[in-house]
DSSP file (Angstrom, degrees, kcal/mol; ACC not computed):
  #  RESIDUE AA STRUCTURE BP1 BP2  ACC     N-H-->O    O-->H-N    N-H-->O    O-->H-N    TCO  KAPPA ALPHA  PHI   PSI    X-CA   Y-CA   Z-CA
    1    1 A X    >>        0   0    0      0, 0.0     4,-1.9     0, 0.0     3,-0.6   0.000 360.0 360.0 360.0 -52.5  -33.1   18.4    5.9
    2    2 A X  H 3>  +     0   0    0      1,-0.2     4,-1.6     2,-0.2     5,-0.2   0.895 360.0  56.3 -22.3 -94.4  -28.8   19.0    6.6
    3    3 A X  H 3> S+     0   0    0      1,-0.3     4,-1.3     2,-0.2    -1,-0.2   0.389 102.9  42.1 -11.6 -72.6  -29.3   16.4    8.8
    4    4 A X  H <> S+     0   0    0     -3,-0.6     4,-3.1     2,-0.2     3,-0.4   0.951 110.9  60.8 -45.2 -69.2  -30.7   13.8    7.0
    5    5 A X  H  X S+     0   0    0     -4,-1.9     4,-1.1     1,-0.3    -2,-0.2   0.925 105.9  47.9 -33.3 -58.2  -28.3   14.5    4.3
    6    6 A X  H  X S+     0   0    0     -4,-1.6     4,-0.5     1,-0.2     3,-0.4   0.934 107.6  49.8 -65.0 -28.7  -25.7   13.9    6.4
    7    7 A X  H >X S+     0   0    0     -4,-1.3     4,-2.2    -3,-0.4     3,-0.5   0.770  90.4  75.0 -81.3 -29.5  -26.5   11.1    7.8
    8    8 A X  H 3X S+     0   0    0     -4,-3.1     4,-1.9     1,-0.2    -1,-0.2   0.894  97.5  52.7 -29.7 -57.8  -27.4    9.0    4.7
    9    9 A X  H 3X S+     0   0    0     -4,-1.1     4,-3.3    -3,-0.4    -1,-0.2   0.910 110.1  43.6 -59.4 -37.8  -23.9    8.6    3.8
   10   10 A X  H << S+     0   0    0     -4,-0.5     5,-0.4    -3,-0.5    -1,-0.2   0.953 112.5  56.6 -85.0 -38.3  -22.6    7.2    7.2
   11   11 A X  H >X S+     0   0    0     -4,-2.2     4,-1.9     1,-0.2     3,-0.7   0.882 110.7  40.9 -55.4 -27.5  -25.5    5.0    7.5
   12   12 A X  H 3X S+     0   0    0     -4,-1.9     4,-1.5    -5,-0.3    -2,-0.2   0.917 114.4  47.1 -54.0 -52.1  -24.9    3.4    4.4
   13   13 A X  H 3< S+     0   0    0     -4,-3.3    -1,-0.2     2,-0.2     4,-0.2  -0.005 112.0  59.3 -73.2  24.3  -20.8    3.2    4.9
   14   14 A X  H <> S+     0   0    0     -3,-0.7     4,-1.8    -5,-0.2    -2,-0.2   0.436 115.9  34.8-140.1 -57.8  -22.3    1.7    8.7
   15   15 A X  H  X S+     0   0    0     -4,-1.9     4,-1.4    -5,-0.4    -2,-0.2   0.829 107.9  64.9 -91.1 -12.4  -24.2   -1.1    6.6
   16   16 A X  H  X S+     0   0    0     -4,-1.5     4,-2.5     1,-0.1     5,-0.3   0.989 110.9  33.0 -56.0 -69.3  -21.7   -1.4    4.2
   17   17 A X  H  > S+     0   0    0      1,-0.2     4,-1.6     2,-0.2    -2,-0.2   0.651 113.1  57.4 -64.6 -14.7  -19.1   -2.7    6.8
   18   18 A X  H  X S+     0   0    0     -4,-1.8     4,-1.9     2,-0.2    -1,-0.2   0.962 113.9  41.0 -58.5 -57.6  -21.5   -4.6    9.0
   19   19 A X  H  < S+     0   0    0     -4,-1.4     4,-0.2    -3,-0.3    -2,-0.2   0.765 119.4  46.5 -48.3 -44.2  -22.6   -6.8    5.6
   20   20 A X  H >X S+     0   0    0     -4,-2.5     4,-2.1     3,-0.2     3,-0.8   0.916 110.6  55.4 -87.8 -30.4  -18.6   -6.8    4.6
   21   21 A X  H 3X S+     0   0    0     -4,-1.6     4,-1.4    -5,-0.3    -2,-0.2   0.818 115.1  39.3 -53.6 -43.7  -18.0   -7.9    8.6
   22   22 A X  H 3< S+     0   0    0     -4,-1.9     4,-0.5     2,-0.1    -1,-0.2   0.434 112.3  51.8 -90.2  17.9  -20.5  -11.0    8.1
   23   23 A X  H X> S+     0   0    0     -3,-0.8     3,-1.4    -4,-0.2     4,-1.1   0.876 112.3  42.8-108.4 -74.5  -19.5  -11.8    5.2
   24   24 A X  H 3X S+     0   0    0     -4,-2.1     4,-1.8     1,-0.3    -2,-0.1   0.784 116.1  54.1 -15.2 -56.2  -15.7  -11.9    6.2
   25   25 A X  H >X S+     0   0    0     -4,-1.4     4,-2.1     1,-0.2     3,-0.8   0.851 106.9  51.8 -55.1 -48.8  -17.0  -13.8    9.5
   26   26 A X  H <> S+     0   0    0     -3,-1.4     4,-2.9    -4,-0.5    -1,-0.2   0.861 108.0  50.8 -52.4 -69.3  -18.8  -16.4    7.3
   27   27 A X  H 3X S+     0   0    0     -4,-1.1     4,-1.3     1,-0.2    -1,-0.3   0.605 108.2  49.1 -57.7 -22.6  -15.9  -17.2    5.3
   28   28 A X  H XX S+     0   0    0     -4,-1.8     4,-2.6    -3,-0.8     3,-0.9   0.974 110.1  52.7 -68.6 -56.3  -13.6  -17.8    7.9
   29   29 A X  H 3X S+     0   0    0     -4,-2.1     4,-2.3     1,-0.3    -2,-0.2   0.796 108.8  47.2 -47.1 -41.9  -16.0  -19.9    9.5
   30   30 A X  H 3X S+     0   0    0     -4,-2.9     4,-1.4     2,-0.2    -1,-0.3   0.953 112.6  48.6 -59.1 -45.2  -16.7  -22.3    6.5
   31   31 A X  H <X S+     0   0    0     -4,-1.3     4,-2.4    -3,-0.9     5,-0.3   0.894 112.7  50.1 -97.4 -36.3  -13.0  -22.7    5.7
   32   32 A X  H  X S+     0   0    0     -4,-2.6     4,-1.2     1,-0.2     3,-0.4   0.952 118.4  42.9 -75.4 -44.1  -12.2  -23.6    9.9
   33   33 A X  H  X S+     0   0    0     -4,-2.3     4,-2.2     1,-0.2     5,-0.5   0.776 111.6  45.3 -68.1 -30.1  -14.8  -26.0    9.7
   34   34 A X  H  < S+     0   0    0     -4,-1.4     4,-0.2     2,-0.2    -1,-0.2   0.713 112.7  58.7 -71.3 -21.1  -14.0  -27.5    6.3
   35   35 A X  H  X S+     0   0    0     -4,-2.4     4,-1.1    -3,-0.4    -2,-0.2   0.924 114.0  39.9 -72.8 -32.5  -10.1  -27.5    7.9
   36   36 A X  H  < S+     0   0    0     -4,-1.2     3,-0.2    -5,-0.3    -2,-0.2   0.884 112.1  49.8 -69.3 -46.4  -11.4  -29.7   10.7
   37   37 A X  T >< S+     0   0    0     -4,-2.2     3,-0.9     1,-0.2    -3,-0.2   0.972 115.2  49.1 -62.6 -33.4  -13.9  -32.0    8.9
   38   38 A X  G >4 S+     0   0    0     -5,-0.5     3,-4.3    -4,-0.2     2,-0.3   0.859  75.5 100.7 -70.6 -31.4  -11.1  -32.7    6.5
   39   39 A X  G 3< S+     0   0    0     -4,-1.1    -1,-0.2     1,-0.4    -2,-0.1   0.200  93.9  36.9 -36.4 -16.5   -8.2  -33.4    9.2
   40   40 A X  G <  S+     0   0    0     -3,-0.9     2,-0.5    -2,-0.3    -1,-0.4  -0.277  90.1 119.5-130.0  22.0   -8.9  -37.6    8.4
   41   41 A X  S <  S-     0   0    0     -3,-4.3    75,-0.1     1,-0.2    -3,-0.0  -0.900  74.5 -98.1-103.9 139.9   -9.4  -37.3    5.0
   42   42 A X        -     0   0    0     -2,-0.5    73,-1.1    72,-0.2     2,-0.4   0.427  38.2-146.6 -23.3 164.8   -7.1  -39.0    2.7
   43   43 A X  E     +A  114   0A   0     71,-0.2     2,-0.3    -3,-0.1    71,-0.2  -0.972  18.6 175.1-158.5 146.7   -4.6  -37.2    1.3
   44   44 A X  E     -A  113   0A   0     69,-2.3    69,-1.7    -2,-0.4     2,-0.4  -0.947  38.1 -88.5-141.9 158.8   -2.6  -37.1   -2.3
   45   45 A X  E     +A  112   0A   0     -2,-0.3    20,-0.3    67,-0.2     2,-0.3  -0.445  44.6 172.6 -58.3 115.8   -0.3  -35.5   -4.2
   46   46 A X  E     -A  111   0A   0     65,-3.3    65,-2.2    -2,-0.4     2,-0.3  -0.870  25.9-124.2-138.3 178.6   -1.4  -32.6   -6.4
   47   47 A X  E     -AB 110  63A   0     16,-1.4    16,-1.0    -2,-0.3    63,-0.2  -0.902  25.9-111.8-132.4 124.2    0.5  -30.0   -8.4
   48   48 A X  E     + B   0  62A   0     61,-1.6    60,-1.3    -2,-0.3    61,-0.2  -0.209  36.5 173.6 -35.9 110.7    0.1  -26.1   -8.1
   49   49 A X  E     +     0   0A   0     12,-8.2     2,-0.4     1,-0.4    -1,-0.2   0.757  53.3   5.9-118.8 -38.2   -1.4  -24.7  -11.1
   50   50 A X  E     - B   0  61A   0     11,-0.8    11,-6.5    57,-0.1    -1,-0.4  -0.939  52.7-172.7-127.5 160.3   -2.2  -20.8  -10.9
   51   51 A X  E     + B   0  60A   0     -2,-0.4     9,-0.2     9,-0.2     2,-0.2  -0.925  21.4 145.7-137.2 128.9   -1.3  -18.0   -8.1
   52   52 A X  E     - B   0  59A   0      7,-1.8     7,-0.8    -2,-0.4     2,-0.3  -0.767  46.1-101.2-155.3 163.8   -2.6  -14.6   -8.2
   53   53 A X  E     - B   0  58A   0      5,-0.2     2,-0.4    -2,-0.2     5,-0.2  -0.491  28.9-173.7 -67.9 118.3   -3.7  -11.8   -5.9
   54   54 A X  E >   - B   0  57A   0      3,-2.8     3,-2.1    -2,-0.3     2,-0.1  -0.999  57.1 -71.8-127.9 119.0   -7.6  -11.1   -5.3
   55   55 A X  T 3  S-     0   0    0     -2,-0.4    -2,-0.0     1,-0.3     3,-0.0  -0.078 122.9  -0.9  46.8-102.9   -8.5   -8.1   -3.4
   56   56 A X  T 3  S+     0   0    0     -2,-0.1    23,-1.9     2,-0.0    -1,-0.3  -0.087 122.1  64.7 -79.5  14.5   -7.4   -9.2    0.2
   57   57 A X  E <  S-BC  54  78A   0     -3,-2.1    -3,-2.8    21,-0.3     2,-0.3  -0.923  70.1-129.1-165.0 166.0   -6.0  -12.9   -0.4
   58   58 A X  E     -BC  53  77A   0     19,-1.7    19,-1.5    -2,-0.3     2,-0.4  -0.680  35.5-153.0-112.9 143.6   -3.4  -14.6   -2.0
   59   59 A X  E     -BC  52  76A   0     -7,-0.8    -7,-1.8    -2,-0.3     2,-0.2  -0.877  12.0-168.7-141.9 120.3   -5.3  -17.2   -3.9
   60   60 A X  E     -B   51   0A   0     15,-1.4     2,-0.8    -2,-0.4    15,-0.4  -0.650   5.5-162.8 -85.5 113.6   -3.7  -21.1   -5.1
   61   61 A X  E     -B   50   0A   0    -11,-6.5   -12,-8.2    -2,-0.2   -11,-0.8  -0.782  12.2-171.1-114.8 155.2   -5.4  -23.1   -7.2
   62   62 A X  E     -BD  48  73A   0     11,-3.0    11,-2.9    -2,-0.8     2,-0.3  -0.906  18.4-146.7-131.0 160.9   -4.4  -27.0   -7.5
   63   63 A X  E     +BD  47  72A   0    -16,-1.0   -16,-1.4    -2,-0.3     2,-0.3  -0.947  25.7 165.3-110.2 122.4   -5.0  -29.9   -9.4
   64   64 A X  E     - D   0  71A   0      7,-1.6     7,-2.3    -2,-0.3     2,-0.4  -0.868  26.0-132.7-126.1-163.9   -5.1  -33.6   -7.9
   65   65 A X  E     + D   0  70A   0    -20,-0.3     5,-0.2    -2,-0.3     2,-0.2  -0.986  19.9 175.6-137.1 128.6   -6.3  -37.1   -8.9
   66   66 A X  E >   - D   0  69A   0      3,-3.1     3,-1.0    -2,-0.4    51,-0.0  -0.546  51.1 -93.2-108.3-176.5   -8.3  -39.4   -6.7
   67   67 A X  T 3  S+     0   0    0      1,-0.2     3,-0.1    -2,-0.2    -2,-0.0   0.656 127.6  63.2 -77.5 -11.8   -9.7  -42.9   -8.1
   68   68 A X  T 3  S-     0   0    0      1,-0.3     2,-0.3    52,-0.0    -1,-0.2   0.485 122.6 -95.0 -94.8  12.8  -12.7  -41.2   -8.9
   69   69 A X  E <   -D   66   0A   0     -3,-1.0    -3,-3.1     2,-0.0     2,-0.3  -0.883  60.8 -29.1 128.9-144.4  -10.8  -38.9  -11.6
   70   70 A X  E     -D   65   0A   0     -2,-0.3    -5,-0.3    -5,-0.2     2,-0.2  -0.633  53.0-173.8 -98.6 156.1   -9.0  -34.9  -11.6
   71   71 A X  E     -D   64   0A   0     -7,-2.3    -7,-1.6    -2,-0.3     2,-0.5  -0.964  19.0-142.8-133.0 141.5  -10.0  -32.6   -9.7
   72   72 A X  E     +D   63   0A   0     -2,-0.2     2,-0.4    -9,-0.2    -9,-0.2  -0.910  20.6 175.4-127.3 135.7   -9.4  -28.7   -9.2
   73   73 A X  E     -D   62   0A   0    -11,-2.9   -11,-3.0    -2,-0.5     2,-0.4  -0.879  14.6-149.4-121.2 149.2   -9.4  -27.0   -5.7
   74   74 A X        -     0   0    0     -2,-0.4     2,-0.3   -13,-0.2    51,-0.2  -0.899   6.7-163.2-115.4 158.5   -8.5  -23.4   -4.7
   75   75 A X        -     0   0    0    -15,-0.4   -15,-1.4    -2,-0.4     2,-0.4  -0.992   3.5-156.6-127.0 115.6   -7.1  -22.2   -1.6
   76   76 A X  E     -C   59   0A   0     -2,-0.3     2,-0.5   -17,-0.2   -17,-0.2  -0.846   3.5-166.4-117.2 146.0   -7.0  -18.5   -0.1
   77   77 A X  E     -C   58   0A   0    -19,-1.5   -19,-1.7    -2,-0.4     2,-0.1  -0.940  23.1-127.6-132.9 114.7   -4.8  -17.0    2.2
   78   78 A X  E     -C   57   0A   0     -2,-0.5     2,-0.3   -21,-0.2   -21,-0.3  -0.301   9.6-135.9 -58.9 126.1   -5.7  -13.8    3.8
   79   79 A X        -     0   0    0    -23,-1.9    -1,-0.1     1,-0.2    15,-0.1  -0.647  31.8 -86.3 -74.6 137.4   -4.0  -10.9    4.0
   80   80 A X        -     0   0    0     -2,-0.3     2,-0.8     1,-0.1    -1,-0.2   0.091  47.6-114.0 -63.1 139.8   -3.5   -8.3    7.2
   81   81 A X        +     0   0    0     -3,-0.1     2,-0.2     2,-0.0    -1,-0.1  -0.703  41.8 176.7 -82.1 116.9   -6.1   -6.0    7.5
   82   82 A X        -     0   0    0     -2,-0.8     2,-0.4     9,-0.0     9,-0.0  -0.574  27.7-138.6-123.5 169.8   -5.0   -2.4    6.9
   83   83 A X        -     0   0    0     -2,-0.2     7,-0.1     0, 0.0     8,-0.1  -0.944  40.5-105.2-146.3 127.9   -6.9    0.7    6.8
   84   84 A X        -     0   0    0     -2,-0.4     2,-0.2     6,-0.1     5,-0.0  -0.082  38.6-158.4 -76.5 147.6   -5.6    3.0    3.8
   85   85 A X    >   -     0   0    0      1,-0.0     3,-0.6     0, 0.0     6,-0.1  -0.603  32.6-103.9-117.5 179.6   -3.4    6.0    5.2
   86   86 A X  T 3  S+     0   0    0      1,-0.3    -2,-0.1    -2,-0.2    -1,-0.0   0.667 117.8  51.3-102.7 -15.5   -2.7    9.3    3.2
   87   87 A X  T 3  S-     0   0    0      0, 0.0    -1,-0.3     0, 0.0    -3,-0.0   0.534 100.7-125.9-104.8   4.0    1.0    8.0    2.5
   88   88 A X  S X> S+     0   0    0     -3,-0.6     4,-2.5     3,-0.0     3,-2.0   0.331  70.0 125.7  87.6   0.7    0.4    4.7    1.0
   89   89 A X  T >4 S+     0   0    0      1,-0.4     3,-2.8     2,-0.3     5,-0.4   0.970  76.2  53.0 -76.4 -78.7    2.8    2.7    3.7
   90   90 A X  T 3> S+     0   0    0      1,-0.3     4,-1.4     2,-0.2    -1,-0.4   0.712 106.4  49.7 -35.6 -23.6    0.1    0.4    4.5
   91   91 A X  H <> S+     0   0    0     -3,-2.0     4,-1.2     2,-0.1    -1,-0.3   0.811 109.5  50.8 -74.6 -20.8   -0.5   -0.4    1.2
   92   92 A X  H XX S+     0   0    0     -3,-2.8     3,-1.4    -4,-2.5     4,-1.1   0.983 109.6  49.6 -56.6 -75.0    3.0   -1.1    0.6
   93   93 A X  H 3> S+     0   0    0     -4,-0.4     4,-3.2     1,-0.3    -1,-0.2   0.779 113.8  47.9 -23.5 -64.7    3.2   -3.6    3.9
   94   94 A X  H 3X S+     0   0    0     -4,-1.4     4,-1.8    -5,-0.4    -1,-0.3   0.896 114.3  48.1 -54.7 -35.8   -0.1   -5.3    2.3
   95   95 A X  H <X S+     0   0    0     -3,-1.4     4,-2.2    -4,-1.2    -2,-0.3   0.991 113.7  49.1 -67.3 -59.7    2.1   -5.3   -1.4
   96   96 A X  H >X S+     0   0    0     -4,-1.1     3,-1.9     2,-0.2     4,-0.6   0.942 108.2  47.1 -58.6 -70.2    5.0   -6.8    0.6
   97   97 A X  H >X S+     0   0    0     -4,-3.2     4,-1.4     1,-0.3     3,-0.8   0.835 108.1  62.5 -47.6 -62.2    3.0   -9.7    2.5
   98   98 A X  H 3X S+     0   0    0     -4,-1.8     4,-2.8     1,-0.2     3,-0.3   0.856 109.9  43.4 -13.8 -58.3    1.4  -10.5   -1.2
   99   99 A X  H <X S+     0   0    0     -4,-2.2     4,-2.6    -3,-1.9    -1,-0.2   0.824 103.0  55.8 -65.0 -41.5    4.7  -11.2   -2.2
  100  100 A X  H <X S+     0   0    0     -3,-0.8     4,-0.6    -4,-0.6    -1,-0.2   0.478 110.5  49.1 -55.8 -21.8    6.0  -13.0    0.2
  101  101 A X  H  < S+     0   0    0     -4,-1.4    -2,-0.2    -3,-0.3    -1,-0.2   0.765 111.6  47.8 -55.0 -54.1    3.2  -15.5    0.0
  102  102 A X  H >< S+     0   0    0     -4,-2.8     3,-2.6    -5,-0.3    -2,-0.2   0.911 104.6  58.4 -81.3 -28.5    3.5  -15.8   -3.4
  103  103 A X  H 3< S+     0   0    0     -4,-2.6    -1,-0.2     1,-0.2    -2,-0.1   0.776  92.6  64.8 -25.6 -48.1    7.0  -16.3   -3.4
  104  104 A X  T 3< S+     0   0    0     -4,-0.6     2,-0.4    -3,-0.1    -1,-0.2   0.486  99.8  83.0 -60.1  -9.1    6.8  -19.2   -1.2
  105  105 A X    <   -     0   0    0     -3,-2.6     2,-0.5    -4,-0.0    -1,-0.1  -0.959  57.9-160.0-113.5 113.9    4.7  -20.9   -4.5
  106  106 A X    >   -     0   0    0     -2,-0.4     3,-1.5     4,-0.1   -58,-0.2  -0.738  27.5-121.6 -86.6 100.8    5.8  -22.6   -7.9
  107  107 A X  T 3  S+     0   0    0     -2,-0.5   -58,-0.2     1,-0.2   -57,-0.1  -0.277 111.4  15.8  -4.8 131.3    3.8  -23.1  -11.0
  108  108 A X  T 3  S+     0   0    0    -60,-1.3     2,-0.6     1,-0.2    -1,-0.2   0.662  92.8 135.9  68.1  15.2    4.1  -26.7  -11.0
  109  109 A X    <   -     0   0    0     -3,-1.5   -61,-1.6   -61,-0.2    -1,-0.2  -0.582  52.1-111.3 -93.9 146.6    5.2  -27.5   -7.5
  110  110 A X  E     -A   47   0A   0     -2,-0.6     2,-0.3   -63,-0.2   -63,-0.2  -0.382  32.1-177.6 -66.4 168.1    3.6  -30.4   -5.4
  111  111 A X  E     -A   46   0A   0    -65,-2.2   -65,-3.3   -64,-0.1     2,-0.6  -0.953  31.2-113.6-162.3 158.7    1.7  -29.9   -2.8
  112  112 A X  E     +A   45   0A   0     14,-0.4    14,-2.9    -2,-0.3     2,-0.4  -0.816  39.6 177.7 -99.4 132.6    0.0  -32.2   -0.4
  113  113 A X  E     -AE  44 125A   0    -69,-1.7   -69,-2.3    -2,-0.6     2,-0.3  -0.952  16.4-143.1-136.2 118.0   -3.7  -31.8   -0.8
  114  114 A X  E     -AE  43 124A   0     10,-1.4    10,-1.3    -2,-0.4     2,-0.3  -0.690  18.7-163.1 -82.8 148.5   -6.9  -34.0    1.3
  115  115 A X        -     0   0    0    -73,-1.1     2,-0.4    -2,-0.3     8,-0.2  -0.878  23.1-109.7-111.3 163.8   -9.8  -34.9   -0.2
  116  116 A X    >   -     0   0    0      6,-0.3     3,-1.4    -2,-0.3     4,-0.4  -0.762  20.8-152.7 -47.0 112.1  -13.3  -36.1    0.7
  117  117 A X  T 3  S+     0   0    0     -2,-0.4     3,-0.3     1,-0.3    -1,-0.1   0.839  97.5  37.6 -62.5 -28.9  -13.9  -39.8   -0.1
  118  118 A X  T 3  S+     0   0    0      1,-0.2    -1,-0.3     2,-0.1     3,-0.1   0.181 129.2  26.9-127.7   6.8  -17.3  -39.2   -0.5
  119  119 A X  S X  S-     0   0    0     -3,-1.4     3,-6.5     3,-0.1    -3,-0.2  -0.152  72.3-174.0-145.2  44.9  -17.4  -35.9   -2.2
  120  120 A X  T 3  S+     0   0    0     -4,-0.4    -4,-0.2    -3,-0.3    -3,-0.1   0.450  77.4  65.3  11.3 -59.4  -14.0  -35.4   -4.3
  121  121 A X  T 3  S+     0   0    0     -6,-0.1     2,-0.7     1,-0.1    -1,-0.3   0.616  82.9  86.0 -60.9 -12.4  -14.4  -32.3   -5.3
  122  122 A X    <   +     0   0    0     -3,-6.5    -6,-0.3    -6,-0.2     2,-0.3  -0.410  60.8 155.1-105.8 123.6  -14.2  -31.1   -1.9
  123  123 A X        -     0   0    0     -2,-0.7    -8,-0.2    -8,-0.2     2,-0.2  -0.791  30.1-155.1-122.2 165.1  -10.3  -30.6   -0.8
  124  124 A X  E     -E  114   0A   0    -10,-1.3   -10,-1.4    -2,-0.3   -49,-0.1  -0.942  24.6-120.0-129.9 122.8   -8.4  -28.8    1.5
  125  125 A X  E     -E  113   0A   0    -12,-0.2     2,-1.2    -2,-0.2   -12,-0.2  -0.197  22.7-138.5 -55.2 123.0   -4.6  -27.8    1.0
  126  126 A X        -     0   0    0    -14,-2.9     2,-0.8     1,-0.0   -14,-0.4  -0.641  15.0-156.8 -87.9 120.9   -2.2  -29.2    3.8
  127  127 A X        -     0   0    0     -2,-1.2     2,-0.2   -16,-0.1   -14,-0.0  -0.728   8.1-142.3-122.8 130.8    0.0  -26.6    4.5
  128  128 A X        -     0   0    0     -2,-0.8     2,-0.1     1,-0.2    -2,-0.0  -0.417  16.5-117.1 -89.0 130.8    3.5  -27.9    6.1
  129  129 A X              0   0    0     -2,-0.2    -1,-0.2     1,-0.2    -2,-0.0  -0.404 360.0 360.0 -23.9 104.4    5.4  -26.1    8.8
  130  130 A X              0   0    0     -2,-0.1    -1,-0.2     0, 0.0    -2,-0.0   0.713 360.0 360.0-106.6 360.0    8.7  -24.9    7.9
């Protein structure tokens, strides 16, 4: 019965991170395929409207205009993966890179944004080399 008992938890925390590992995987994969499809799609000026920090990404949301009306897209940028230690410095590191992300972003700033011609809504953020 000890046995069991132990083991419940680490099978659980075992399917917890398998589930949060394909779930991760997923999302990367949608957004590199959506970066590709998009790579010829027109592209217009849109304007920055909120930043804020969700869990592990820095997340932009933007406004543009096509000829078929406004539109709002979000963007996430992922944060290093850290694995919390007993003195907090890795959380810090993860606090710093948050910042430094969002720094690089204005309330109200342009940005160059593609769209789909045939589906609007569906955008990707260009983001420029400096």
């Amino acid at each position: 019965m000890n046995v069991i008992a132990m083991l419940v938890p680490i099978i659980f925390v075992g399917l917890w991170l398998a589930v949060w590992t394909a779930w991760k995987w997923r999302e990367r994969n949608k957004s590199s395929i959506l970066q590709e499809r998009g790579r010829f799609w027109p592209t217009v000026t849109g304007v920055l409207t909120s930043k804020k920090l969700v869990w592990a990404h820095v997340e932009i949301t933007y406004e543009y205009a096509t000829p078929n009306g406004t539109h709002q897209g979000i963007h996430k940028i992922q944060l290093s993966v850290v694995l919390p230690d007993r003195t907090g410095q890795d959380a810090s590191k993860l606090n710093d890179e948050a910042k430094a992300i969002m720094e690089k972003f204005a309330v109200g700033q342009n940005l160059t944004v593609r769209y789909n011609p045939t589906c609007p809504d569906q955008s990707i953020l260009v983001m420029e080399m400096a």
